[in-house]
C-alpha positions in Angstrom: 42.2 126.5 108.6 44.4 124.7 106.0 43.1 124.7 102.1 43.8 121.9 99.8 43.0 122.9 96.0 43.2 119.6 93.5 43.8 120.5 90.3 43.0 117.7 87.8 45.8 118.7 85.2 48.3 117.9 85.9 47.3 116.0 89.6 48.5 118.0 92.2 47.9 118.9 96.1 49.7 121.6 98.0 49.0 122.8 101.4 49.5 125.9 102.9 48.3 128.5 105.9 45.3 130.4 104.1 41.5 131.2 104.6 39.0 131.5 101.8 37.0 135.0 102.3 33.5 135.5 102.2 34.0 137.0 98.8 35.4 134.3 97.3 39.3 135.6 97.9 41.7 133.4 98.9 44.3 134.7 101.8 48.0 133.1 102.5 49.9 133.6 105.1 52.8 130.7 104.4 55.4 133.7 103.6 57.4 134.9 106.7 57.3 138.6 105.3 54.3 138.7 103.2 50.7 138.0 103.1 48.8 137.4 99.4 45.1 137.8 98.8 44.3 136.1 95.4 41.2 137.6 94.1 39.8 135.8 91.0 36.4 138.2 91.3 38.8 141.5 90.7 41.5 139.1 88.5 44.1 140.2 90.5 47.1 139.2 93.0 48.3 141.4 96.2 50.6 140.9 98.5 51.1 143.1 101.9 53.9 142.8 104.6 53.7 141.5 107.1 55.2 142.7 110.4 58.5 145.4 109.3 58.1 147.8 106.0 61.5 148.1 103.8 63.5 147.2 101.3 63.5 143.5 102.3 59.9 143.2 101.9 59.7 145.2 98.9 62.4 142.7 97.5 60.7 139.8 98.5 57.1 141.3 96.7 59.1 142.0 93.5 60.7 138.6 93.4 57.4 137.2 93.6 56.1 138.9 90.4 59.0 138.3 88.6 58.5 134.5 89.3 55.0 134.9 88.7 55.3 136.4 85.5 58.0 134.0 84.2 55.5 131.5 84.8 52.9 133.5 83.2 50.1 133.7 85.9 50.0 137.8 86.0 50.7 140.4 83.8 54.0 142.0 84.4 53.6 144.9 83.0 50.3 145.2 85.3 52.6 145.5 88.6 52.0 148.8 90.5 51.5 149.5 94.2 48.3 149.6 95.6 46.1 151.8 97.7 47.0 150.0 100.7 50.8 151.2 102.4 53.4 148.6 101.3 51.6 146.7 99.1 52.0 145.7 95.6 49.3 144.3 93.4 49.5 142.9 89.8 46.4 141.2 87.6 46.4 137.9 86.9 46.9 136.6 83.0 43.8 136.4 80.9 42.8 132.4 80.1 42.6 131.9 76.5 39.1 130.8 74.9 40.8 127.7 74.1 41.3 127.0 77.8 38.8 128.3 79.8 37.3 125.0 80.3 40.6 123.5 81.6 42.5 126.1 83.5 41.0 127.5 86.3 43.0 130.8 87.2 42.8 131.0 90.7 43.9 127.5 91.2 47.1 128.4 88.4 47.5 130.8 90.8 47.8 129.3 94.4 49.6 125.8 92.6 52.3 129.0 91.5 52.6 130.6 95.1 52.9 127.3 96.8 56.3 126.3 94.1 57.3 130.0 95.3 57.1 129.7 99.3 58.6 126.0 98.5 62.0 127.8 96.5 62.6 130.7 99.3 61.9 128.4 102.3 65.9 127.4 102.4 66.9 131.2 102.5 64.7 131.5 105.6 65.4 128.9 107.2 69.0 129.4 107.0 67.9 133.3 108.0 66.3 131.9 111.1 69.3 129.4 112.0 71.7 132.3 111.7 69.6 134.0 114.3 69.5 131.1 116.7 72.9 130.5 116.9 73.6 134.4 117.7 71.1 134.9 120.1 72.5 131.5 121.5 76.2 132.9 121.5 74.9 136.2 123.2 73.0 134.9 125.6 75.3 131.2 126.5 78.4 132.3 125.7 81.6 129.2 126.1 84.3 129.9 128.9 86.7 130.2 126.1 84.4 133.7 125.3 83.9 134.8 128.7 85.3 136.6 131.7 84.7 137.0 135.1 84.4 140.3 136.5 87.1 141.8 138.1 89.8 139.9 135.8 90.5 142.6 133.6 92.6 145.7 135.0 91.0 148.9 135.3 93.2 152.4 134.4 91.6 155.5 136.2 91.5 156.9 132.8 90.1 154.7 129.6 89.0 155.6 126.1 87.0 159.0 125.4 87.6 159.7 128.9 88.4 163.7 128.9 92.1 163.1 128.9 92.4 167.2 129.1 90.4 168.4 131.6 87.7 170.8 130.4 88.2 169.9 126.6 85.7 167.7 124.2 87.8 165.0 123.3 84.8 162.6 123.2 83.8 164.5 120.4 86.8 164.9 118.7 87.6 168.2 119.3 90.6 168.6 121.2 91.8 171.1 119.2 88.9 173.4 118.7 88.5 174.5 122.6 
């Protein structure tokens, strides 16, 4: 189910992969690594991997944050990991009394994400086309990268082969024994 949030100032539409809970959180799934769950009944923003835990996911969480907070949406200093494994949570920016009437946080929010997916989309794409065209070189490889079998020569005695009978030169040890 896609969502489409207008926001009246300044106009704007973005569309993205997400579902609208029962209560009232918002869930987007347009990240390759990352889920977010925007929750404007606990004021706060979470994001959870996806498929692989690591570094790369924990990079792509922080960079997320970080953009967040430049844009001033959450609270930096509010980052922390949560109580769920991998996941990283920060609460969103209080709304001024001067603004409450025009800014709505939770659509700040998703309007922000959607400029985020939008600026690491070429890294992942590119990601995915480096991936391609390997799997495509392994699996078709040209003639130029090929052989038959049979073409090369074979020596009764190659590499780590035990070149001394009874030693352990495939572990490096020809000395020791």
């Amino acid at each position: 189910m896609k969502l489409t949030f207008k926001i009246e100032k300044p106009d704007a539409v973005v569309k993205m992969r997400a579902r609208k809970t029962m209560s009232g959180d918002v869930m987007i799934y347009e990240h390759p690594e990352i889920n977010v769950i925007v929750s404007p009944s606990k004021n706060k923003v979470l994001t959870l991997p996806k498929d692989q835990y690591g570094s790369h996911v924990y990079a792509t969480q922080s960079r997320l944050f970080e953009f967040l907070s430049k844009k001033g949406v959450v609270d930096y200093a509010t980052v922390r990991g949560g109580n769920i494994f991998g996941c990283l949570e920060a609460k969103l920016a209080v709304v001024s009394e001067a603004q409450k009437e025009d800014v709505n946080p939770l659509h700040v929010a998703i309007y922000s994400l959607a400029k985020f997916f939008e600026h690491e989309k070429p890294f992942y794409e590119k990601f995915r086309g480096y991936e391609e065209d390997i799997e495509k070189e392994l699996l078709e490889p040209t003639d130029e990268d090929s052989t038959r079998l049979g073409e090369i020569p074979h020596a009764p005695r190659q590499g780590s082969v035990a070149q001394f009978p009874g030693s352990a030169t495939g572990y490096g040890l020809t000395g020791t024994y």
